[in-house]
Steps between C-alpha positions, in 0.01 A plus 500: 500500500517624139316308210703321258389477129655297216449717184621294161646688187651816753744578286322738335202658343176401730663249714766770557270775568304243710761445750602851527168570599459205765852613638365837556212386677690297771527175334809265475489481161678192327580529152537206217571539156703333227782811460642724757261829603632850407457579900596291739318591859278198516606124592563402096508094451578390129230277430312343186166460559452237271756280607380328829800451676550875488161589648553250781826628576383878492202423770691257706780809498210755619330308759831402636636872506156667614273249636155534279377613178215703553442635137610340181518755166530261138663814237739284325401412132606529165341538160565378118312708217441299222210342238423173644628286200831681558529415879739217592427247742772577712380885473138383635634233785748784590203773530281269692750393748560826643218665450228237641752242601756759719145640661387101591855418659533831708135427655581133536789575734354779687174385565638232797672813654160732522308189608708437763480882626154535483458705155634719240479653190582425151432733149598353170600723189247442225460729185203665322617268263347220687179720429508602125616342191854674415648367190832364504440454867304177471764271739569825758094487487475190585733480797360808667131358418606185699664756782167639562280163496800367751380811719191413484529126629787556769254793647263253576768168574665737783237653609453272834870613592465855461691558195403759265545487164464733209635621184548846288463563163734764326478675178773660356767594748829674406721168543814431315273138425267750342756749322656167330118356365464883351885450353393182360152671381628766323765285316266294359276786393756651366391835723729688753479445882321775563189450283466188629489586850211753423292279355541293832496758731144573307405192661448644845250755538742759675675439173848420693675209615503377885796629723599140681411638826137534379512147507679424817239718665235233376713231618553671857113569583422151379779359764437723764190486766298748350442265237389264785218391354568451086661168420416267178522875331687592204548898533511681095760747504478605142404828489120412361637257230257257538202771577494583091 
């Protein structure tokens, strides 16, 4: 019987390059995102993972179709870049109910499903911005700073029912979510696109950006057995970021 895995935000970037990979690898792969992906060979279900009655509809439609959810992938977020006195309310209760809000509903409806199977495996999508102080960034911070503490509990909360949890940290990685901060970056500085992205890309000691898939590696090893023994672990992926 092949595994199933939910994988949030598919549509592209990580979550995209996530799936691909679990496809590959003999999974049944269903995908979730707010717009249509660019591909279509996994099962795609429109979903919202910060509205509730979307996320119970989107398990309820997997465990019907395939049975079990044996690993759970959080992706989907979104990001505003902005000096805190210039953030809306709406712009902060927006940020913080999909970033830490869509990861808490997805886990809330899937956790009956693994307990009831015996186990599974869930990774959540933090940032190194959960780790350092990036200007601008201070509500994205925050969400992915609660992301990893929400790890951290759960690891030990489902630990009696054999459900793993863990989470993994990116730097930069060549998103369009990235491209569009840069955009906004270099706007504001009055600087082209280009510049900009160097002096990010100097943020990683390979002095280059992550290819997606360096990610969804991360996120396959921590899902997969031969990671059998790691939960309550968030995994940095940013390129020795947080080494300096």
């Amino acid at each position: 019987m092949k595994k199933v895995v939910i994988v949030t935000g598919a549509a592209r970037g990580i979550g995209y390059a996530t799936s691909k990979i679990f496809s590959e690898r003999g999974y049944t792969v269903v995908a979730m995102d707010i717009i249509n992906p660019s591909k279509s060979e996994m099962d795609f279900i429109k979903c919202d993972v910060s509205d509730e009655n979307d996320v119970a509809n989107a398990v309820n439609y997997t465990v019907k179709k395939y049975s079990r959810i044996d690993a759970l992938v959080n992706v989907a977020g979104i990001v505003v870049v902005k000096p805190i006195e210039e953030t809306e309310w709406q712009e902060f209760i927006k940020v913080v109910s999909v970033n830490l809000g869509g990861t808490f509903l997805m886990i809330k409806h899937v956790v009956p499903i693994m307990k009831a199977q015996g186990g599974g495996t869930i990774v959540n999508t933090a940032s190194v911005s959960g780790h350092v102080g990036q200007i601008r960034h201070s509500i994205y911070g925050a969400t992915k700073g609660g992301i990893i503490s929400l790890t951290k509990s759960l690891a030990w909360e489902l630990a009696p029912y054999k459900i793993r949890v863990n989470s993994v940290s990116p730097g930069s990685v060549d998103t369009q979510m990235l491209r569009d901060d840069i955009t906004g970056e270099a706007k504001r500085m009055n600087m082209n696109f280009e510049d900009v992205k160097r002096m990010r890309e100097s943020e990683q000691a390979f002095q280059r950006w992550a290819d997606p898939k360096e990610i969804a590696e991360a996120i396959y090893f921590l899902s997969s057995d031969s990671s059998s023994f790691i939960t309550g672990t968030d995994l940095l992926v940013d390129c020795g970021w947080t080494a300096k």
